[in-house]
One Martini backbone bead per residue (centre of mass of N, CA, C, O) as a GRO file, in nm:
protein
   87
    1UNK     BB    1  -0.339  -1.702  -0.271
    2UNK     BB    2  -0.091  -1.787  -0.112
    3UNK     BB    3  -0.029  -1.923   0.260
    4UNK     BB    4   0.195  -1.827   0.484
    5UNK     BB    5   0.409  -1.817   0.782
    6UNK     BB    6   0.561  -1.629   0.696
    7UNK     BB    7   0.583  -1.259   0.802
    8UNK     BB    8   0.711  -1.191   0.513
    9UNK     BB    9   0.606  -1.327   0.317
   10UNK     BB   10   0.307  -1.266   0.338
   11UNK     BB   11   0.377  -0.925   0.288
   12UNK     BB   12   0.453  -0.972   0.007
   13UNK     BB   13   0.193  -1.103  -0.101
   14UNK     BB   14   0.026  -0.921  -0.068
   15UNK     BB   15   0.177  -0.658  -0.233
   16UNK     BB   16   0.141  -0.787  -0.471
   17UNK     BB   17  -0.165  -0.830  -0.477
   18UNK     BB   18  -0.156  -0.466  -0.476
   19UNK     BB   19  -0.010  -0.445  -0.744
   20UNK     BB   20  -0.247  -0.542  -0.943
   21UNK     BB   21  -0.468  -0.302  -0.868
   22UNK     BB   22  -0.631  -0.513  -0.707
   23UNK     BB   23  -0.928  -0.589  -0.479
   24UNK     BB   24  -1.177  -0.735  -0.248
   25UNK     BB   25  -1.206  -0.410  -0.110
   26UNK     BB   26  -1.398  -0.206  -0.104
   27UNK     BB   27  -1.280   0.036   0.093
   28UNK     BB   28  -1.005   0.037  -0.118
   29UNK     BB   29  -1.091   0.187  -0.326
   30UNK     BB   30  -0.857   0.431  -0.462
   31UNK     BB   31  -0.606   0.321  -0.310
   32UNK     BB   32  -0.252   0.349  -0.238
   33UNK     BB   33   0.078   0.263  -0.212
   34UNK     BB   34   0.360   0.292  -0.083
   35UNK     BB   35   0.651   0.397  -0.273
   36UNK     BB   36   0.841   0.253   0.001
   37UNK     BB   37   0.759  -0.045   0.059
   38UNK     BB   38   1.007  -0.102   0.290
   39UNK     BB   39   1.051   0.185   0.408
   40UNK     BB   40   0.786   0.209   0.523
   41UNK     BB   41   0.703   0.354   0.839
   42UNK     BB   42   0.434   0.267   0.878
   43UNK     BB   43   0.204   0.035   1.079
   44UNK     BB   44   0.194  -0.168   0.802
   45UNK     BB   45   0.389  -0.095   0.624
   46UNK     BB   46   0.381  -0.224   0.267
   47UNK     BB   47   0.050  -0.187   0.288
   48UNK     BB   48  -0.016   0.076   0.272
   49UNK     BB   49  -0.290   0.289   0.254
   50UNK     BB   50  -0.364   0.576   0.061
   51UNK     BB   51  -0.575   0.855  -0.013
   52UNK     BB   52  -0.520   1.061  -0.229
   53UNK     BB   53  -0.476   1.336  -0.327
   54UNK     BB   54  -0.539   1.577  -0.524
   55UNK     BB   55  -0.226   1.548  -0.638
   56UNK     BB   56  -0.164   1.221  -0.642
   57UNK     BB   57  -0.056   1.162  -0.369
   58UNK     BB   58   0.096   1.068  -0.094
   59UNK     BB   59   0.081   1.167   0.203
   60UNK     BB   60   0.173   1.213   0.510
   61UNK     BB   61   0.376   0.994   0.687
   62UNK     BB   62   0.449   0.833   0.988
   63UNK     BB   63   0.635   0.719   1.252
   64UNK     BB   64   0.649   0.650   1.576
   65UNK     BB   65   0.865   0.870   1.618
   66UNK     BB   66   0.822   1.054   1.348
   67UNK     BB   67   0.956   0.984   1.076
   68UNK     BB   68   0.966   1.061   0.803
   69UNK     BB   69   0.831   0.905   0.498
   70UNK     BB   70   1.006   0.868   0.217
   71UNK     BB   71   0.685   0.829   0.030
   72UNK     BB   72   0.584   1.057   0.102
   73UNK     BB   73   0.443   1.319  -0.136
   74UNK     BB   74   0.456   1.082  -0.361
   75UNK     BB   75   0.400   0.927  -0.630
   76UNK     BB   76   0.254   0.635  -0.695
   77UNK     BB   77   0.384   0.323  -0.881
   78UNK     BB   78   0.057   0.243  -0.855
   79UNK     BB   79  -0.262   0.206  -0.883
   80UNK     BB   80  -0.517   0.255  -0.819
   81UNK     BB   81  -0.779   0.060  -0.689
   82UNK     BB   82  -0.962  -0.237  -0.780
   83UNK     BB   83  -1.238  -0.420  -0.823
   84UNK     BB   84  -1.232  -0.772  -0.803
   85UNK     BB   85  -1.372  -0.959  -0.982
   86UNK     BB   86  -1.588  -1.253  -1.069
   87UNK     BB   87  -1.652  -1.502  -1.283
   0.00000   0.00000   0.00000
């Protein structure tokens, strides 16, 4: 992945690298993306990253003033991820 200085760049560049369904990071295994992509209220933004329910959703999530994330309860549209091999 490059890397670059624009911070809404960077942004979308993670974002794709987690979207490949693959992570570097043990402690991300098995966790899934907000579908809720841009409008995802998390205070980590479009990288959110969440341990899914029992039934497969995506759990409850709010933004700083209270609002409920559109991406809230829904399935989410990435696999779990899955670590990284390096050949």
């Amino acid at each position: 992945m490059t890397m670059t200085s624009d911070p809404y760049e960077r942004e979308q560049q993670m974002r794709a690298d987690l979207e490949t369904g693959f992570t570097d990071h043990a402690w991300a295994v098995g966790y899934v993306l907000c579908p809720a992509r841009e409008k995802c209220v998390s205070s980590s933004g479009m990288r959110s990253l969440f341990k899914p329910l029992k039934n497969g959703r995506v759990p409850m999530h709010r933004g700083w003033l209270g609002e409920v994330c559109p991406g809230a309860r829904q399935k989410p549209t990435t696999p779990p991820l899955k670590l990284r091999t390096t050949p």
